[in-house]
N, C-alpha and C positions, 0 to 999 in steps of 0.2 A: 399290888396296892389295893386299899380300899376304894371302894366310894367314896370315902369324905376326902380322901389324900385326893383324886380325880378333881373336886370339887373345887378343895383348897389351892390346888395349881392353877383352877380354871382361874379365880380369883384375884389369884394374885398375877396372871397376863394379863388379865383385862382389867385391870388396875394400871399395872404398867405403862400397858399402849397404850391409856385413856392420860397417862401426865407426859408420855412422851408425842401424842400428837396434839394435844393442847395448845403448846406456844408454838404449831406452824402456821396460825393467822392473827397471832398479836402484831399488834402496829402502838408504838408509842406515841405518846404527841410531839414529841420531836418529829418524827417521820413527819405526821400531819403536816407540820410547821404550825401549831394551835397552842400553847403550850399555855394553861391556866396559872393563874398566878397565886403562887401558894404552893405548886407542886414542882417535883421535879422532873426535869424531860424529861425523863426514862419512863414517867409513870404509865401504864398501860391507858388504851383510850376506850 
């Protein structure tokens, strides 16, 4: 494989792992129990 094929693989893990460790610290405002008015619980806080 090339370089650019190395490059593009790198790219596309660390894209990957950056949207799948993402939501392991969302807290909604439901959780909170704060929940603004206008939104829906689930909304991220």
């Amino acid at each position: 494989m090339t370089w650019i094929s190395w490059i593009a693989i790198y790219f596309i893990l660390w894209w990957g792992t950056l949207f799948v460790v993402i939501p392991f610290s969302l807290r909604t405002q439901e959780e909170d129990g704060d929940v603004t008015l206008g939104t829906v619980a689930s909304a991220p806080r």
